[in-house]
N, C-alpha and C positions, 0 to 999 in steps of 0.2 A: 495668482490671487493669494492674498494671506488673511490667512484663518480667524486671525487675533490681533489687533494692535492695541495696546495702551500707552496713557501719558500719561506722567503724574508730575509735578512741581509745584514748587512752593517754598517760603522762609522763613515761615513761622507766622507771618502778618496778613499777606496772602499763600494762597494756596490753590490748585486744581487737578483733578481726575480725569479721563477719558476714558472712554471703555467699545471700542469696536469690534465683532465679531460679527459682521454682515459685510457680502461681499459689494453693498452698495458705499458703502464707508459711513453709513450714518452710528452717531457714536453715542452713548451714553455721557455728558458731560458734566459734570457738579464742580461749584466753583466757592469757597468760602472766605472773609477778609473777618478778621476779629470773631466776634458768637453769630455772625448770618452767612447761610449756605442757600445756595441756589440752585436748582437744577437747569439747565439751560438746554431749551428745542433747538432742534435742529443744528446740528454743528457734527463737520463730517470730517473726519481723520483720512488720508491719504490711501489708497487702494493700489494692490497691484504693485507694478515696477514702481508707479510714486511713492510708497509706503518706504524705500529706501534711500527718497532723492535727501539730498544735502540738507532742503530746508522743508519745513513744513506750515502752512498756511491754514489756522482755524478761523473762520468765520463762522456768524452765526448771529443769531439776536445777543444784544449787548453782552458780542466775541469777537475782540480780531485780536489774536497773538499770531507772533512767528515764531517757530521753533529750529533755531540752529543748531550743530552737532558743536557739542563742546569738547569734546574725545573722541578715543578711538571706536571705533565700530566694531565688539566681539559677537562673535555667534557662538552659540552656545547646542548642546544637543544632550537629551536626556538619553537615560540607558534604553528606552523605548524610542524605537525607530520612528513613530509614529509625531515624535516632541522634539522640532527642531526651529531654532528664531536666531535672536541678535536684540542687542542690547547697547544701547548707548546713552551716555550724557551729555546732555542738552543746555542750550540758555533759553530760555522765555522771556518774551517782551509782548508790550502789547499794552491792553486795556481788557477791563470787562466789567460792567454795571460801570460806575464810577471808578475803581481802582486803576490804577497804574501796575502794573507789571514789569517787574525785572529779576528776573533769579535764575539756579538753574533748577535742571529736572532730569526724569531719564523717560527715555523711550521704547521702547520693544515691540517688536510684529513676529508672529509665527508664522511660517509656509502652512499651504492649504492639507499638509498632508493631519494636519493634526487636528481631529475629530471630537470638538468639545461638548458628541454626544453622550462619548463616552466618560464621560466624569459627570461627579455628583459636585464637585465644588474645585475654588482655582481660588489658592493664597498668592499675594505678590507682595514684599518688601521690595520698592525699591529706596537706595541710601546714597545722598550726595553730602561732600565736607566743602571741596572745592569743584574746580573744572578739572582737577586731574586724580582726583578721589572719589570713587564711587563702588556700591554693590548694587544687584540685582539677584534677587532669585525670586523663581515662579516653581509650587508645587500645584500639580493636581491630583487630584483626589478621586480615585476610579469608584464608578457608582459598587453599592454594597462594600465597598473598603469601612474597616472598624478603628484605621489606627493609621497614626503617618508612615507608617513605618512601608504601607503601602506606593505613599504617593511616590508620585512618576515626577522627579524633581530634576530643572534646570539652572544654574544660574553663573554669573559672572564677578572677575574681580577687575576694576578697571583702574588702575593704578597711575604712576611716572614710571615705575620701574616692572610693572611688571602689566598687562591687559591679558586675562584669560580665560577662558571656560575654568569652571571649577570641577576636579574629578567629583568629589565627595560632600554635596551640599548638606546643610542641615539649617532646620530651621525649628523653633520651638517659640510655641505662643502662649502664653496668658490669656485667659480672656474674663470679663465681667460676667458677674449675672443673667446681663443682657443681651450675651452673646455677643456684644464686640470686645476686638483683641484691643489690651488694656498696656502689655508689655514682649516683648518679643526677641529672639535670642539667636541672630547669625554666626554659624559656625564655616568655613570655606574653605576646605582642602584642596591646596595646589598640588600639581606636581613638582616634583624640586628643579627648579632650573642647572641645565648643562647634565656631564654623564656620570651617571654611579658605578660605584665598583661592581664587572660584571658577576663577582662572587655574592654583593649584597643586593638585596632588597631595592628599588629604588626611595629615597625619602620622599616625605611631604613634608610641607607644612602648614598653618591655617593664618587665614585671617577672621577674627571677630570683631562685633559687632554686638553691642546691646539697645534696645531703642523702648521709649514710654507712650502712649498715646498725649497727645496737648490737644486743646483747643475745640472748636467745633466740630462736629463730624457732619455727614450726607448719607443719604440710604437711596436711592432707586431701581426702578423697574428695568430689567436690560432683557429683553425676550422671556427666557425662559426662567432666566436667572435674575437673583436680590443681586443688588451689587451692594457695597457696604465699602466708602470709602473715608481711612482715618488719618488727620496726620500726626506724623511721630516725632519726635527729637530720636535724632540718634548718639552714640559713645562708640569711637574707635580706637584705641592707644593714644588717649590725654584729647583725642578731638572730640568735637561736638559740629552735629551737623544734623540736616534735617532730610525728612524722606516722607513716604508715605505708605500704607499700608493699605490694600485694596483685597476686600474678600468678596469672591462670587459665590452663590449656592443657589442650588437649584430652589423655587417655592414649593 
């Protein structure tokens, strides 16, 4: 059984969210095209061993996308034992209300061992440029924590050259008045590929990421928790690409 699965994609024109954290797979789904967002019943995200098959099938009231793996598959695992998934990018096709759908997106599901009673709130960037460019990171927020400096953070860099867990995530958010994140700031320390001198230090290095909120947003109920899902443009080294920003917190 896994713990957590979300989707996110979109291209600026359309867009969608999903948000599972029941082990029936019913999901939280919000869908938006230009200034109108939807929230859409009933639509259930993959469970269990199908949560990592090849392809993923959302139905649902005016939903049917497929979701194909468009890259590598990395797993990722927080310094808490308790925080460990996998992360991928996707294509979406499909339809939903009227819209047509084709873009891509990313994916992610955590193993059952990760206990999202124990947090007060769960940030997610995920970032696509291409099919072979993308980030991911997931912080959570342990309940009474005052500062991120707390949170229990995973994420990934999914590259051509390079697909991997990030040692040293960071992540840093703006947010409006109204409490949604407005701009947001990916930092991703790799380890250095191949061997360092046994005398030094091994190197890193980083990949960033800066992104803005665009467009319309969605807000719904997900159990216990708000869900708050926004989309972003992103900037990577001269690129421009699109992603999403997904905040849970508790009510």
């Amino acid at each position: 059984m896994t713990a957590l699965r979300t989707l996110a994609f979109g291209d600026g024109s359309v867009w969608g969210a999903s948000w599972s954290s029941g082990s029936a797979g019913a999901a939280v789904t919000v869908v938006g095209a230009g200034p109108q967002t939807t929230i859409l019943p009933d639509v259930h995200l993959p469970d269990g061993d199908a949560a990592a098959a090849d392809e993923w099938r959302l139905e649902g009231e005016d939903l049917a996308v497929l979701v194909s793996p468009a890259g590598e598959l990395v797993d990722v695992q927080a310094a808490d034992d308790g925080v460990a998934g996998s992360d991928q990018l996707c294509r979406v096709t499909g339809r939903f209300a009227a819209h047509d759908v084709d873009c891509l997106g990313l994916r992610s599901w955590w193993s059952d061992s990760l206990d999202l009673a124990r947090f007060e709130s769960v940030r997610s960037a995920a970032v696509w440029f291409d099919p072979a460019e993308g980030f991911a990171l997931t912080a959570f927020r342990p309940r009474k924590a005052k500062a991120h400096k707390d949170d229990v953070t995973a994420a990934a860099v999914i590259t051509a050259d390079v697909s991997a867990p990030v040692e040293d995530p960071r992540l840093s958010t703006t947010y409006g008045a109204d409490g949604w994140p407005t701009r947001a700031g990916l930092e991703l320390w790799l380890a250095a590929v191949g061997e360092a001198d046994a005398k030094e230090e091994p190197q890193q290095y980083s990949r960033r990421a800066s992104g803005e909120a665009i467009g319309a947003r969605a807000q719904a109920a997900a159990g216990e928790l708000e869900l708050r899902a926004q989309p972003f443009r992103w900037h990577s080294r001269g690129k421009q690409g699109a992603g999403m920003y997904l905040l849970a917190h508790r009510r």
